[in-house]
C-alpha positions in Angstrom: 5.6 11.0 -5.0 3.2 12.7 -7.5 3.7 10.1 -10.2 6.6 12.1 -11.7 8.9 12.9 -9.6 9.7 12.5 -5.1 7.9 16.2 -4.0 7.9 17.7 0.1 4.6 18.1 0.3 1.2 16.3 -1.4 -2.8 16.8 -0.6 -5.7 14.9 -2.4 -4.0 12.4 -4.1 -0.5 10.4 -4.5 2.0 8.1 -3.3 3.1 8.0 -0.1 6.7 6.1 0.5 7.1 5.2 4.8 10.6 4.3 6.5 8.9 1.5 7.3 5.1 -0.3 6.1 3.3 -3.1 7.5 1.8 -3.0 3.6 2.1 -5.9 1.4 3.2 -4.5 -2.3 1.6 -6.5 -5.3 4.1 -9.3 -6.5 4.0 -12.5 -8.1 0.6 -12.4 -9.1 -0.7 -11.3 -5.7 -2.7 -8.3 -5.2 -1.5 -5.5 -2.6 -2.8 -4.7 0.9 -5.7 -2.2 1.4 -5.8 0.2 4.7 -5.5 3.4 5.7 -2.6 5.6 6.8 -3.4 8.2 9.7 -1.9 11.4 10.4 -3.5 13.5 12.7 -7.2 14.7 11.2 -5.8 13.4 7.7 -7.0 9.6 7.1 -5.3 8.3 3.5 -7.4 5.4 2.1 -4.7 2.9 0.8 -6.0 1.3 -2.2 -2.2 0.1 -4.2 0.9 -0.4 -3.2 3.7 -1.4 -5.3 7.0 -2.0 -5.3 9.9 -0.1 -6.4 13.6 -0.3 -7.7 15.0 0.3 -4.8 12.0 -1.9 -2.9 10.2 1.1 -1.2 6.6 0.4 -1.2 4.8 3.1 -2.9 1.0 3.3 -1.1 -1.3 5.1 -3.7 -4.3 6.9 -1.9 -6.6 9.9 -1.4 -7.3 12.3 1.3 -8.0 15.8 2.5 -5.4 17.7 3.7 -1.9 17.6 3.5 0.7 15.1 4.0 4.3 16.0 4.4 8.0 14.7 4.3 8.8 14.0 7.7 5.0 13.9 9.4 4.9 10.6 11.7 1.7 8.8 10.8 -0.2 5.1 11.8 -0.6 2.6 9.3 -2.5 0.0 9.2 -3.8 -3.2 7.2 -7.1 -4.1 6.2 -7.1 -7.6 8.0 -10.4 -9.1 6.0 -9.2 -8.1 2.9 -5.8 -9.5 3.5 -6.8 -12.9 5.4 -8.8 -12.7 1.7 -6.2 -12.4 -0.6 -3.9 -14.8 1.2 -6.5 -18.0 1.1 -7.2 -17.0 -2.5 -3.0 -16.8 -3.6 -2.7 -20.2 -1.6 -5.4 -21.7 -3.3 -4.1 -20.9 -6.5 -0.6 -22.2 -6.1 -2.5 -25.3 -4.9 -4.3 -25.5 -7.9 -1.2 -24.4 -10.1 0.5 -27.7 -8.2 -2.0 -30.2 -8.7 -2.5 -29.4 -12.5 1.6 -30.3 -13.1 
């Protein structure tokens, strides 16, 4: 996806939409996942994902090379960043509880 419109084919920079993702899309108030998404030589730094109409993840990054529709790739989660985000989105619903 090239921020307009679902395209074959995209290099440098864009959103990438998988079968199937491992990434956590940002939603009620927490952020998204970070990571990287591997193809080959081609290493896509993951740094959004959101979530769509349809509820495909769309997994903004940038790279060299190209990526295309039907390439198999590795993704994978940046588990610091997400242990992270997880303590901090608990502790705030703890927080949001004990000031009712």
């Amino acid at each position: 996806f090239d921020g307009n419109k679902f395209i074959d084919k995209i290099d440098k920079k864009g959103y990438v939409v998988l079968d199937k993702t491992c990434f956590y899309a940002e939603s009620g108030g927490q952020i998204s996942d970070n990571g990287t998404i591997i193809d080959g030589d081609i290493n896509i730094d993951v740094t959004d994902v959101f979530k769509a109409i349809n509820k495909q993840h769309f997994m903004y990054g940038k790279w060299n090379g190209t990526i295309n529709v039907g390439d198999y790739v590795n993704a994978s989660v940046d588990e610091i960043m997400r242990n992270k985000i997880m303590k901090n989105h608990s502790a705030a619903h703890l927080l949001h509880s004990g000031l009712l």
